[in-house]
C-alpha positions in Angstrom: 51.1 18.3 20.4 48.6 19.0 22.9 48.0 16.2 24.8 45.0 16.9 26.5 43.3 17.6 23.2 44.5 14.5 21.8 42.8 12.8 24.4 39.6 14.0 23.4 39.5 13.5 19.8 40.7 10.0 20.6 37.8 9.3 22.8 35.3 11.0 20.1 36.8 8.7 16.9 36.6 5.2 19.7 33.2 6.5 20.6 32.4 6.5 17.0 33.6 2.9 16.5 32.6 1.2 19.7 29.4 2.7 20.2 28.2 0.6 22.9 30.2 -2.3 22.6 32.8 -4.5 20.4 29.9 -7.3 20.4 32.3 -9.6 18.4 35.8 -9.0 20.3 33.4 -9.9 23.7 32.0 -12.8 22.6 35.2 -14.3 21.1 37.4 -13.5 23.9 37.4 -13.2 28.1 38.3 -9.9 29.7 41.3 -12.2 31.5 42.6 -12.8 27.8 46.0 -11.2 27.4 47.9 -10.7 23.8 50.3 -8.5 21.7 49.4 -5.7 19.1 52.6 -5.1 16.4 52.6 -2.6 14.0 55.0 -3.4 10.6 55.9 -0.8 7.7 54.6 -2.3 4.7 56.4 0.9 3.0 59.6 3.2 3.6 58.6 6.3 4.5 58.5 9.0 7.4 56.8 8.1 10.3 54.3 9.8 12.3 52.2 8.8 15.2 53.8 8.0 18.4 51.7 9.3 20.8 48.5 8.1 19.1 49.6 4.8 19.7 50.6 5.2 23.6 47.4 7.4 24.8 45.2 5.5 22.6 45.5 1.8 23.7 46.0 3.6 27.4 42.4 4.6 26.7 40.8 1.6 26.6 43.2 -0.5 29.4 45.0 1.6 31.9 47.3 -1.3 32.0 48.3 -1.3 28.5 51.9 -1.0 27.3 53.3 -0.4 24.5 56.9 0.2 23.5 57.9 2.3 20.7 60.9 1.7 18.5 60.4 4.5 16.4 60.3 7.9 17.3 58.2 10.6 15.5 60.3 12.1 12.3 62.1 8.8 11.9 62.7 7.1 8.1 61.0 3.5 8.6 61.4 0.7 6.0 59.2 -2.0 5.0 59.2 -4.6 7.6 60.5 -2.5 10.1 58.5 -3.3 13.7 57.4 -0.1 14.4 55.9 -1.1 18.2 54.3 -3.3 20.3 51.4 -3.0 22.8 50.5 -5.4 25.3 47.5 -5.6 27.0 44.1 -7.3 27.1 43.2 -8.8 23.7 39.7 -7.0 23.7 40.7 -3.6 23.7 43.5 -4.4 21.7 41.0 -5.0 18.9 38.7 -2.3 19.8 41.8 0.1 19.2 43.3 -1.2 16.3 41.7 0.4 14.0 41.4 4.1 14.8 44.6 3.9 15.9 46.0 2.3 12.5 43.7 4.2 10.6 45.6 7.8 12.2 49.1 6.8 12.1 48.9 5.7 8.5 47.5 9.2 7.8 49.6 11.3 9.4 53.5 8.8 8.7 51.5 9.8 4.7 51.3 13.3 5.7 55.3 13.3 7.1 56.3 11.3 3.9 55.0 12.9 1.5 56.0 17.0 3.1 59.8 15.0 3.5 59.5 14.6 -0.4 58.4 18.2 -0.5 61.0 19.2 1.2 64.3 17.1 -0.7 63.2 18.1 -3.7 62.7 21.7 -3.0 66.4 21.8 -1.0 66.3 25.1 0.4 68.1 26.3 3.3 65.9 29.5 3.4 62.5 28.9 1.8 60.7 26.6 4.0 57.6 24.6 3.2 54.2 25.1 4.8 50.4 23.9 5.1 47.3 25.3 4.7 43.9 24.6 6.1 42.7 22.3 3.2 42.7 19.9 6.8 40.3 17.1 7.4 37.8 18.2 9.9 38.5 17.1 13.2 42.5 15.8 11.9 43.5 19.3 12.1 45.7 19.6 14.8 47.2 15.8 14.2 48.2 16.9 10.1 49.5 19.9 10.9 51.9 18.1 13.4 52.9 15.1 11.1 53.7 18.0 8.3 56.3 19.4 11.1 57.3 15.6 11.9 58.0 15.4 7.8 60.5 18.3 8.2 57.9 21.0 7.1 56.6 24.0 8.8 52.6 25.3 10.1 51.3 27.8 8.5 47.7 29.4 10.3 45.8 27.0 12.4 42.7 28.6 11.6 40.6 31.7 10.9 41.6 32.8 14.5 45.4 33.1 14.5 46.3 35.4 12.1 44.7 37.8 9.7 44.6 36.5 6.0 42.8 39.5 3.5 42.0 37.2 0.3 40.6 38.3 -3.0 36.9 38.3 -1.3 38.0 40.4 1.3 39.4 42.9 -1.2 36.7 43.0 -3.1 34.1 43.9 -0.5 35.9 46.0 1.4 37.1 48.1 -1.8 40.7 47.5 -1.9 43.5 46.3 0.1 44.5 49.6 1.4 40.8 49.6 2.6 40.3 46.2 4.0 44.3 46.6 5.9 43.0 49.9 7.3 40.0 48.3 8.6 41.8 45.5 10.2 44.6 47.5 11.7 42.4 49.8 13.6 40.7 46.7 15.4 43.8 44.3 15.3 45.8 43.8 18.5 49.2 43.8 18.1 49.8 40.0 18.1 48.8 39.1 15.2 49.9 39.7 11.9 48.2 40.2 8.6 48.7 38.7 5.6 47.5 40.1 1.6 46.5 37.5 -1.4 47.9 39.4 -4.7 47.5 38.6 -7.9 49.0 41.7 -9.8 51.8 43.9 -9.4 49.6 46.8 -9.1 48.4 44.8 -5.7 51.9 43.9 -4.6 52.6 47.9 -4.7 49.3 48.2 -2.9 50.1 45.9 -0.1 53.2 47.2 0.4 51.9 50.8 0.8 49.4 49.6 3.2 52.3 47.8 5.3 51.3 44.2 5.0 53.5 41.7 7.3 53.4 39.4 4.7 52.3 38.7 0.8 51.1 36.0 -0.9 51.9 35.7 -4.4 48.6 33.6 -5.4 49.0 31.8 -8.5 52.4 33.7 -10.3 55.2 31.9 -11.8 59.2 31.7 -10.3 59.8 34.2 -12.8 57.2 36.6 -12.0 57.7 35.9 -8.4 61.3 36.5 -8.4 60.8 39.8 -10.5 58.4 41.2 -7.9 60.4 40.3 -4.8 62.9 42.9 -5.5 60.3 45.8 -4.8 59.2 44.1 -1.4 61.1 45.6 1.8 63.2 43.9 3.9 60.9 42.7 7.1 57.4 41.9 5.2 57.7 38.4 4.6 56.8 36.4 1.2 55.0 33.5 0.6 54.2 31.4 -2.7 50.7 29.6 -3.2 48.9 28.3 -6.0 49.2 25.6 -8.8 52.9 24.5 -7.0 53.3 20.5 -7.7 56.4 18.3 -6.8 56.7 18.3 -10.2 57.5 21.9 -10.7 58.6 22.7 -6.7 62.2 22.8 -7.4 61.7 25.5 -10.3 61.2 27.9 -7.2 63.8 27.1 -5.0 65.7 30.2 -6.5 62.8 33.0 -6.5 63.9 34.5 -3.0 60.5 33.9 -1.7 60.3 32.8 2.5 57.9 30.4 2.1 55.9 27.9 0.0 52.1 26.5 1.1 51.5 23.2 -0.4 47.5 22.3 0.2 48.3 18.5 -1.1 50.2 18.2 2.1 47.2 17.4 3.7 44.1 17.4 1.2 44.8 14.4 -1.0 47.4 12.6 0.8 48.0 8.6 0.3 48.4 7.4 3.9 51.4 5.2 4.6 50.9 1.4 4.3 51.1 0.0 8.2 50.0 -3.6 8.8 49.0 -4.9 12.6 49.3 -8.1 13.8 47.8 -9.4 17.2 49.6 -12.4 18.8 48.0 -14.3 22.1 49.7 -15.2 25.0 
């Protein structure tokens, strides 16, 4: 994770918060006050969120510390202590909440990808995100997905080179819209082709896609049309795949599997706080 950039979305979300001031933490309790801030799973799950916890509270008191007894990745049970903070009770409680409020997200994120993940039980197809992100969250999701045992797919329209159905159809054709790309493209970054028919899937190939998205086609459609791709373009599976039917493609051949609920419509893991004073 970069840590720099964590910094700054951290100060954005306690900015938000704060605003000017905590005006009921201040008039309850003097700067001099010191206390305890204890995170406890009220859930098993995976959990995510280490750093949040340190650089947040550092934020707001230099002299803050808190001890972890967790690591990121790790399977937590319900009430497991997760970690404590020390520090002064007033930014304590100005923290608590954007901090809780991202590590509940993102151990939700890791738990429900490590589902994803058992139940799919592949030693070659891995699962992957997308950018159905929430704005702002990107770069913390994607990382709990990797803390879940999952994989990143594209951080954003910047990194790699995705031709969709849109592009296809303004451009004329995938041979079209490849052609286009290619003689502008540095030689970085790869491109990826949406397909929908097999007619497409021969297209793509012909054009030399690095990798193909079967958008929307069933394990046995999937695993019929792998056997006309060439070794070294990569496949990938997207559309309509639920826990409930993940495993059914575990056998299709296909490299990987982009899940949007990863991210989009997660339930974040239940964490409870607790402040004690000293």
């Amino acid at each position: 994770m970069n840590k720099l950039k964590l910094r700054l979305l951290l100060e954005q979300f306690f900015l938000e918060d704060i605003g000017e001031r905590d005006v009921t933490s201040e008039l309850i309790f003097g700067e001099e006050e010191q206390g305890e801030i204890v995170f406890i799973a009220k859930d098993n799950g995976i959990f995510s969120g280490e750093e949040i916890i340190r650089t947040g509270f550092a934020i707001l008191d230099e002299s803050a510390e808190a001890t972890l007894y967790v690591k990121d990745g790790d399977q937590i049970e319900k009430g497991q202590k997760l970690a404590v903070v020390q520090g002064a009770v007033t930014n304590l409680l100005k923290g608590e909440r954007v901090v809780l409020n991202l590590v509940q997200r993102m151990s939700g994120i890791a738990t429900k990808t490590n589902e994803a993940v058992k139940i799919l039980n592949s030693s070659h197809t891995k699962v992957v995100d997308t950018r159905k992100t929430t704005p702002g969250l990107r770069m913390l999701e994607k990382y709990a997905v990797r803390c879940g045992g999952g994989f990143n797919h594209r951080f954003g329209l910047y990194d790699a080179v995705m031709i969709k159905d849109n592009h296809i159809s303004f451009a004329g054709g995938i041979q079209e819209a490849i052609s286009k790309v290619r003689s502008n493209l540095g030689h970085m970054v790869k491109v990826e082709v949406e397909i929908e028919t097999k007619e497409q899937l021969l297209e793509a190939i012909e054009a030399k896609a690095d990798v193909i998205m079967f958008d929307n086609r069933t394990p046995e459609e999937i695993k019929e049309w792998l056997s006309l791709v060439p070794t070294g373009i990569m496949t990938e599976a997207s559309g309509g795949i639920t826990l409930d039917n993940l495993a059914s493609y575990k056998d299709t051949g296909v490299d990987v599997i982009s899940l949007g609920f990863l991210t989009h419509s997660v339930k974040s893991l239940d964490i409870s706080v607790k402040v004690n004073i000293h």
